[in-house]
N, C-alpha and C positions, 0 to 999 in steps of 0.2 A: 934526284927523286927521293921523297923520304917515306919511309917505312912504315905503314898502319901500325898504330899504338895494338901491341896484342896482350889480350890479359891471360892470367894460367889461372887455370881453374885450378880448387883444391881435389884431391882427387876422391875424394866423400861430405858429405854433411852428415852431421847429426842432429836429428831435430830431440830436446828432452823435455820432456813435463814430469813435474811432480807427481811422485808414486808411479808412474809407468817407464816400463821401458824405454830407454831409446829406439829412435827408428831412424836407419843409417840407409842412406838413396846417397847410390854412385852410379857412378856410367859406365860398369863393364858392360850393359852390354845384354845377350842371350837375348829371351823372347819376350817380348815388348808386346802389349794391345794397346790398342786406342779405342777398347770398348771397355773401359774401367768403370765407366758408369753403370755397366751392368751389375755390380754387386749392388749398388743401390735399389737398383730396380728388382734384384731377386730377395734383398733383404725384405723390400715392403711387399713382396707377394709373400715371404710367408709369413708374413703377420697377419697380415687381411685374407690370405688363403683365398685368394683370386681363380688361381688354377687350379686347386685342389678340388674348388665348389665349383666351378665350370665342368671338371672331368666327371664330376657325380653326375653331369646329366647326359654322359653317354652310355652306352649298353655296350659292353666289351664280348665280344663273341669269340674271339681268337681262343685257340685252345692253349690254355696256364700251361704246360709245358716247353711250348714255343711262341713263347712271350722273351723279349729282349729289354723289353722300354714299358713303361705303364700309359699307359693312355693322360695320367697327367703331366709325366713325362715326354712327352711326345706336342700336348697342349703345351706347357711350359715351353720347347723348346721353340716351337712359329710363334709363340708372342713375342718371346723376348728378341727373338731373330728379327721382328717386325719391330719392335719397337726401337733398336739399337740401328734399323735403318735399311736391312738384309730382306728384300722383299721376295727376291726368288730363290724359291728352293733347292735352287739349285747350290745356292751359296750353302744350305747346310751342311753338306760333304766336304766344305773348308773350315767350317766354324767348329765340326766336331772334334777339330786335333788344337782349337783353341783353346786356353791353360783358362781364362775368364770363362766361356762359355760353360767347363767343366766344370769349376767353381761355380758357377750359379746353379 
């Protein structure tokens, strides 16, 4: 019986461009998303200020001392939930110790 040909991976890449940094992707490892698309998605909200001009059109009545989250904050967080695929709310209480979610 012969042995599947195995290849060895290097144990980093480095991708380089002119005038910038290297950007070095290995495989240790730690906490990994597979919702990386969400900086895309939170970059072009705030350019276009999507959430920002949605949250202008509610009336916040909670009283400013016990406020944790903005009301656009809170708007940001069910779209992009919704858009990256998270439709029940339930998923929020997982997504808020996601390293992307925080980032966006």
């Amino acid at each position: 019986m012969t042995q599947p040909a195995t290849r060895s991976l290097p144990k980093h890449f480095k991708f380089e461009q002119p005038k910038s940094p290297p950007v070095v992707v290995n495989f240790k490892g730690g906490q990994v998303t597979s919702d990386a698309g969400l900086s895309l998605i939170a970059e072009l909200d705030r350019k276009l200020q999507i959430t920002s001009q949605l949250a202008r059109c509610f009336q916040d009545y909670r009283s400013s001392n016990r406020i944790d989250h903005s009301i656009e904050n809170l708007i940001a967080q069910r779209i992009y939930g919704l858009v990256m695929g998270y439709e029940d709310l339930n998923d929020d209480e997982e997504l808020r110790h996601d390293p992307m979610f925080a980032l966006a």
